[in-house]
N, C-alpha and C positions, 0 to 999 in steps of 0.2 A: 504494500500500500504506500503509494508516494504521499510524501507532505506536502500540504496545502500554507502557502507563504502568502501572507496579508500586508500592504502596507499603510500601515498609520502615517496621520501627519506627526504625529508624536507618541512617545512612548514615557514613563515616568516611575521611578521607583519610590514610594510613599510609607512615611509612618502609620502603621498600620492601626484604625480608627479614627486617626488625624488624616484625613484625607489634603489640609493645608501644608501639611507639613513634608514638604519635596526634598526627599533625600537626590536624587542623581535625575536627569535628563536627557532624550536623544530626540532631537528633531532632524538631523543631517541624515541617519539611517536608522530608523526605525524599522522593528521589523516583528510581527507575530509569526508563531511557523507551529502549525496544527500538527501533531508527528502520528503517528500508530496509538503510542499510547501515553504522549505526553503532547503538553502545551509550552514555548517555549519565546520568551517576552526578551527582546533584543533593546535593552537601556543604553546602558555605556557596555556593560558583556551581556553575554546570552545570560538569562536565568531557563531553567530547564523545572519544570512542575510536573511530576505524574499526575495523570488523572484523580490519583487515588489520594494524593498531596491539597488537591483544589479542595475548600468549603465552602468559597462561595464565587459567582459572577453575578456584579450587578450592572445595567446599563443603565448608562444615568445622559441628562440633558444638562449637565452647566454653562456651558458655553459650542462643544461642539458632542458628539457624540460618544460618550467617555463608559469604555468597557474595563472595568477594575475587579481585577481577579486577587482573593484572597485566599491565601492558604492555610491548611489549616493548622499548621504551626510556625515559627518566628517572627519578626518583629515587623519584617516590613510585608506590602501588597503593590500590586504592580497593577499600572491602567496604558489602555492604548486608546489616542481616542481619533476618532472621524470624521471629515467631514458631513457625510451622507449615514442615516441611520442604518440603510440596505446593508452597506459595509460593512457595520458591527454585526449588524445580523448575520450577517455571512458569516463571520468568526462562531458565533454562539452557536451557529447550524452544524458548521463542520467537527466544531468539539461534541454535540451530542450524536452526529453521523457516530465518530469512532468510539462511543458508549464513558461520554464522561453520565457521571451518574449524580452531579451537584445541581441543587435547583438555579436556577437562571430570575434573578428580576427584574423587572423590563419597569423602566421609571421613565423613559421617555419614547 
């Protein structure tokens, strides 16, 4: 099964809860990459999240279409966000194609 590779206009590594609170940023190459059985959020390095690692994805509307994946242990959570909603959805769609099994909430 090939990976499916998403480009955000940004990508963001966050204190986790404190969603103001921006540890690291990539806007020059951002990069989501849907794997077999991991999800895999490209900041300043790749972070790599098994399915099984994920507790939550929420997609939210602040400013552009911001998908913020939490895990379900360490400090920080990581978001990619879009221009176009379709876009995220396509992220959300391809992670539950390959059986992520974390609820998804749809805020905007």
């Amino acid at each position: 099964m090939e990976d499916l590779s998403f480009i955000p206009i940004a990508t963001f590594s966050v204190l986790r809860g404190l969603p103001l609170v921006v540890l690291s940023r990539n806007s020059l190459y951002p990069a989501v990459i849907v794997g077999r059985d991991s999800l895999t959020v490209r900041v300043i390095r790749r972070h790599r999240l098994h399915f099984d690692d994920i507790g939550e994805i929420r997609l939210s509307r602040p400013l552009t279409y911001q998908l913020t994946i939490t895990p379900r242990r360490g400090f920080r959570a990581f978001s990619a966000n879009f221009l176009r909603r379709e876009e995220a959805v396509r992220v959300v769609e391809a992670l539950k194609s390959r059986g992520l099994k974390s609820d998804v909430q749809y805020l905007a």
